[in-house]
N, C-alpha and C positions, 0 to 999 in steps of 0.2 A: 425294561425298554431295550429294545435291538441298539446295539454299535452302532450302525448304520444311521440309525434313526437318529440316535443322538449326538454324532458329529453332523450330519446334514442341519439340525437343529442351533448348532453353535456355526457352523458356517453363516446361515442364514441370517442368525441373530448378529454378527461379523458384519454382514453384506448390508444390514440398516443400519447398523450404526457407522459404518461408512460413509453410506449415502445421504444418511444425516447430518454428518460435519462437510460433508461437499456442500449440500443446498446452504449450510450457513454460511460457509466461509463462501458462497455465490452471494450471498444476500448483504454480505458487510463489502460496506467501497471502500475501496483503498486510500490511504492516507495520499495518493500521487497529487492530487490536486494543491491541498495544503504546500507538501514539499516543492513542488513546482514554483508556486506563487512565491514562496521564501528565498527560493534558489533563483529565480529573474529581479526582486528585488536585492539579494548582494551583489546580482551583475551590475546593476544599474547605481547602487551606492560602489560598487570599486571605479566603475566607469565616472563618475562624477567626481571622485577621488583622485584619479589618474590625470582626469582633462588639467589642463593649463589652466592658471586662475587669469581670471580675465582683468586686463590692465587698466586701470586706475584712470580716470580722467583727470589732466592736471586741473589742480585751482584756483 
């Protein structure tokens, strides 16, 4: 087999296996949603943490 032939051959075989970890890692969704939802709820438990406790009605 020609030089030529057989680096164009390993480029090519390169150039799918590229484009094959592109389409999957297109096809997996990102954990963002998850960390989102976790990261507004410690805002929300520091924020209730912080607030003033609310004062006692006498009895």
């Amino acid at each position: 087999m020609y030089t030529q032939t057989h680096l164009a051959q390993h480029h090519m075989t390169d150039l799918h296996t590229q484009a094959q970890a592109y389409r999957l890692a297109k096809q997996t969704k990102p954990e963002r949603e998850l960390r989102n939802r976790i990261g507004w709820t410690l805002v929300e438990v520091g924020l209730r943490l912080a607030a003033p406790a609310p004062a006692s009605a006498p009895l």
